[in-house]
N, C-alpha and C positions, 0 to 999 in steps of 0.2 A: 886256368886255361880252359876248363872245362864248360865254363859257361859262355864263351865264345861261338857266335852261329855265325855263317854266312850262307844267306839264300841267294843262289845263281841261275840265274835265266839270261841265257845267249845265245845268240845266232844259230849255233847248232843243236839247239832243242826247241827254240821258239820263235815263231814269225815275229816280224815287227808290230802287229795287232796286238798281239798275246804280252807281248812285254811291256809294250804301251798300257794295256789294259792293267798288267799288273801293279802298276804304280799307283792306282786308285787305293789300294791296300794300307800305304804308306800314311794317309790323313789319320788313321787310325794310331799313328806312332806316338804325339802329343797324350793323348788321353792314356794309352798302356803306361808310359815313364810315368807320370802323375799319380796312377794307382799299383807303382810299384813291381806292374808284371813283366816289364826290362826294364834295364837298369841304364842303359847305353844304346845308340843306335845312330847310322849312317847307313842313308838311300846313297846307291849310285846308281848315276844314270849317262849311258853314251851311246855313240852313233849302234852300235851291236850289243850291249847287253843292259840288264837290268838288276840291278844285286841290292842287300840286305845283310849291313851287317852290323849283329848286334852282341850284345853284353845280358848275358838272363842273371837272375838273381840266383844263386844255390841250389841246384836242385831244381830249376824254371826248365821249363820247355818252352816249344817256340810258340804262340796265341794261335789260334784258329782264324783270327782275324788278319793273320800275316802270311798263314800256312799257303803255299800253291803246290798243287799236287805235280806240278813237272817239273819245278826246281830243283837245281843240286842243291844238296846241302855238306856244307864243310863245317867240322865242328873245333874247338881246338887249335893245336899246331896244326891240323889241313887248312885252317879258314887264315893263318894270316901267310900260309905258302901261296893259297890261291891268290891272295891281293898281291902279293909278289909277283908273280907269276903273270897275273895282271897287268901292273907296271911294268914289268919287260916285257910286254906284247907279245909274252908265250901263248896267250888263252885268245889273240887276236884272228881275224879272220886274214890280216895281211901281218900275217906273223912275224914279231920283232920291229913292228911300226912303233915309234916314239910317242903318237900326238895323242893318246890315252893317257899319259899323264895329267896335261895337262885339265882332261876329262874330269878324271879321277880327283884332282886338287881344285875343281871347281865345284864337283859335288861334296866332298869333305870340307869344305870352306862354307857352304850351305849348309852344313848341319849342324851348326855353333849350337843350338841349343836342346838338340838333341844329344850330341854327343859328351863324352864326358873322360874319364884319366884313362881308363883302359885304351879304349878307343882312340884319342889324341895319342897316345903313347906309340899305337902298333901304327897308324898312319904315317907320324911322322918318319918310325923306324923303315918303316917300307919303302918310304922315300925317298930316305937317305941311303938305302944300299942298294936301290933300284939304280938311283945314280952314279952308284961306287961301280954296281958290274958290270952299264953301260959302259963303264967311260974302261973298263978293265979286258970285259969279255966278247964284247957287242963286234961280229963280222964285220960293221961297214952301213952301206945305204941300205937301208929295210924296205920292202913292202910296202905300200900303203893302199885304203881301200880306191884312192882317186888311178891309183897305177894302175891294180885290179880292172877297174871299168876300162882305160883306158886303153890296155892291151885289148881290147874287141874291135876297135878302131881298125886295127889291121887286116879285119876280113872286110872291110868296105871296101868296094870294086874301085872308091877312087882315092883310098889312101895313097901317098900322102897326104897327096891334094884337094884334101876338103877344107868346107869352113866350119868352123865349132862357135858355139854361142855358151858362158860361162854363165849360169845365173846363180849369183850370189859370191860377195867379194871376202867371205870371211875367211876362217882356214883354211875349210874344206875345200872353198874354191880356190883358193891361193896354191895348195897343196895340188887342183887340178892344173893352174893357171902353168905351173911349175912341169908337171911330166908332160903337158901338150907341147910344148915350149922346147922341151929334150927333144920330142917325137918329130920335131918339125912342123906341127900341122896348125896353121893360122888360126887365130879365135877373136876373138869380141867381145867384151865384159859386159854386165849390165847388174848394176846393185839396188836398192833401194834407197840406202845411202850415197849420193852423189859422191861425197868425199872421198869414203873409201872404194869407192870403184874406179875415180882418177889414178889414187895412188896406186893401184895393181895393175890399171891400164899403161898407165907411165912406166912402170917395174919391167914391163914385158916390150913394151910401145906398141900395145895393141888400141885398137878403136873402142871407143863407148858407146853404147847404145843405151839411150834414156830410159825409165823403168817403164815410165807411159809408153813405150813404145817396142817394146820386145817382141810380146804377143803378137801383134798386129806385123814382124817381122821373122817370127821363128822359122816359116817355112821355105825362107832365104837361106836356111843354114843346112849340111850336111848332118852334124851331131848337134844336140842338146845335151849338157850336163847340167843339172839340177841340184845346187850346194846350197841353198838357202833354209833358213834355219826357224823359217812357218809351220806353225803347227798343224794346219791345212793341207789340200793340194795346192798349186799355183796353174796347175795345166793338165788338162784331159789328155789324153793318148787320141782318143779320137780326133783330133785339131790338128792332129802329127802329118805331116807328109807320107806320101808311100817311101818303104825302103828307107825313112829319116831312122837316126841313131839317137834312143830316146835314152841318158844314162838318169837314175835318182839315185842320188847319195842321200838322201834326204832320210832322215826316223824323229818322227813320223813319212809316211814316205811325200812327196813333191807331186809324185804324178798318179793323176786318177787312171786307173785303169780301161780298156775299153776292149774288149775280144775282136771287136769288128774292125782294130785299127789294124794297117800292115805296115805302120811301122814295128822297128824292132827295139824292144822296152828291156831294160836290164835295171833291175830293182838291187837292192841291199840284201832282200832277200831271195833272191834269183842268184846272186852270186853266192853266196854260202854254199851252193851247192857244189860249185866247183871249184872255189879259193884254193880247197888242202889241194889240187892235182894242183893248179898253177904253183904255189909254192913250197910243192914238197924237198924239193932241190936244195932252197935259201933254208928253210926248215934243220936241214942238214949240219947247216953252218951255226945255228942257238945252241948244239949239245953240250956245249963245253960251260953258254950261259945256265941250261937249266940246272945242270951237276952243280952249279956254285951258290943259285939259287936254293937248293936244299939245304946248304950249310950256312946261309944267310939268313933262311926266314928260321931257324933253331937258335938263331945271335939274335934273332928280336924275340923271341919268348923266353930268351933267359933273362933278358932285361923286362919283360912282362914280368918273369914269375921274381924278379929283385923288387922290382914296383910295389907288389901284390905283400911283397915280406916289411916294406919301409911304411905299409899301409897297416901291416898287423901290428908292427911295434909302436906304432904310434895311438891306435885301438888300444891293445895292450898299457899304453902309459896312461892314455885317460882313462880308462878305468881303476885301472891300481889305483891313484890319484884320486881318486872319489873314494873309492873304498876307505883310505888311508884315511881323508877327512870324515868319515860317516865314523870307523872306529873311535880316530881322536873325539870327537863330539862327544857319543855316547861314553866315553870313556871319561871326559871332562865334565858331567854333568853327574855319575856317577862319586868321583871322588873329588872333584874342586877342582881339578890341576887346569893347569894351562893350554885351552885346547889347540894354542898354535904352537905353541910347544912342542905335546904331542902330536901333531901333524908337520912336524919339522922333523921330529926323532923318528916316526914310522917312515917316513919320504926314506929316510936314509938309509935306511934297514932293507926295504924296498929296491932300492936303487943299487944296494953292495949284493944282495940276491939275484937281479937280473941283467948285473952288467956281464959279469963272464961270455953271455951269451949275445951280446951288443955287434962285438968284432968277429963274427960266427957268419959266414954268407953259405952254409955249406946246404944242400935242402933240408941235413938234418933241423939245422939250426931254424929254417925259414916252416919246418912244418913245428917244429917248438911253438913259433911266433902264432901259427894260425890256430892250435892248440888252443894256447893261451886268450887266444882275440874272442875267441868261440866257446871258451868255458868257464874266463873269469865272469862273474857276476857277482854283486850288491848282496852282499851277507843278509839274510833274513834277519829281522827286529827280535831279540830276544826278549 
């Protein structure tokens, strides 16, 4: 468990620049696995944070090439509470929101070749009891960052009765399409993909607006939210109407900034600043999830440290097993006999020696195993 990292960078430590930026780091991940300086590794990456988490060799630190000096870092059982923790939308800006999983199981599905058994192990385990406390512990409707932006709607002099323009038909905007929708307040969809902007226009029975043609229409809307999934801006601030409601959900952010505009602009990273007072209340209602959370992510590390024991007894047999045949050889060249023989009769001598300790899951038993994994070695040639 000890050689377990996670490097954390979120919303409440780093702009969306700084996280963004930190992902540059990651190219460097192929080349360290190759020359052995980690062992394991998965980048995560979503709308509010940036993480790292990997697997060191024995005694490894983290590379200078990965190091960010404003990251958390979690080491151990703190690194796979935090991915826990993670998955239940405890460590989220709209805390106890669901749609980080699905985040999280997109960049874990991208890292097939980086990652490797520790790693595969604590993710899936995370996933499976992120599920289990949801469906046990979980208050109800959660937060989400599209809710967030969207309660600011209500200082508009003409809420209800504005018009809102959705750009971008994916989650994000779906998940907007959906609280505006609650709020009462009309919108307009507009996707890149025709297809999927029918289908969320349909879902709502709101109107379409071509992609060719938004821009050239935005300043017919009371709000702009901004859900599309461009690495880019799509839209200056300065192009904004006076008094327009500029939202970007977008990281990388959607909208270029402009000082000189009067519209009012509410960034991803504008709202962190005031997320925890909006949802300090709902907050309230996760205590019962975090408390089970601690007793959940200690049920994935004892199935880590089972893993870690069925990896040493197995080290442990192929080496005995080499040994046994190196003996038998040398031992059949010295006197004639039969060296399968002898590598039949030591096997078995072998095997009535370290069975006792086979049916043994205790960690005496499991530090026996690592013992052994780490001090048998290949008899010197006499």
């Amino acid at each position: 468990m000890k050689e377990l990292r996670c490097l954390s960078l979120d919303y409440s430590i780093a702009s969306t620049a700084e996280r963004d930026a930190a992902k540059g780091m990651w190219t460097a991940l192929p080349g360290l696995k190759e020359r052995g300086i980690i062992l394991e590794a998965v980048p995560v990456a979503t709308c509010n944070r940036t993480e790292l988490y990997l697997r060191l060799p024995p005694g490894g630190t983290v590379p200078k090439a990965l190091a960010d000096p404003h990251a958390r870092v979690f080491s151990g059982e703190e690194a796979v509470l935090h991915l826990l923790r993670v998955l239940l939308g405890l460590e989220s800006m709209a805390c106890g929101e669901s749609s980080i999983v699905g985040q999280i199981r997109d960049s874990y599905g991208g890292a097939a070749d980086l990652c490797g058994p520790w790693l595969h192990r604590m993710f899936q385990g995370a996933f499976r009891m992120a599920k289990l406390l949801r469906t046990c512990y979980h208050p109800g409707r959660e937060p989400s960052v599209p809710w967030l932006m969207a309660e600011r709607l209500r200082t508009h002099e003409l809420f209800p009765d504005i018009r809102a323009l959705i750009i971008g038909a994916g989650e994000m905007g779906t998940e907007t399409a959906r609280i505006l929708s609650g709020l009462g307040v009309a919108f307009s969809v507009t996707n890149r993909s025709g297809g999927r902007c029918r289908m969320l226009a349909e879902q709502f029975g709101s109107p379409v607006l071509p992609w060719g043609e938004w821009m050239g229409k935005a300043g017919e809307f009371d709000a702009l939210f901004f859900c599309t999934g461009a690495p880019y801006p799509v839209f200056q601030a300065c192009c904004a109407e006076k008094n327009q409601y500029i939202f970007d959900l977008g990281s990388p952010p959607q909208v270029e900034r402009d000082n000189s505009s009067q519209a009012f602009l509410l960034s991803i990273d504008d709202l962190a600043e005031t997320a925890g007072e909006v949802t300090a209340e709902y907050r309230k209602k996760l205590r019962k999830l975090e408390s089970e959370a601690v007793d959940a992510a200690q049920s994935i590390c004892a199935e880590l440290t089972a893993l870690s024991a069925e990896t040493y007894k197995r080290l442990v047999l192929l080496r005995a097993e080499r040994i046994v045949a190196d003996r038998a050889n040398r031992t059949a060249r010295k006197t004639g006999a039969d060296a399968d023989h002898l590598r039949r009769m030591g096997w078995s001598i072998v095997k009535a020696l370290l069975s006792p300790a086979f049916s043994e899951s205790d960690p005496h038993a499991r530090r026996l195993w690592k013992i052994l994994a780490g001090e048998m070695e290949d008899p010197d040639d006499e």
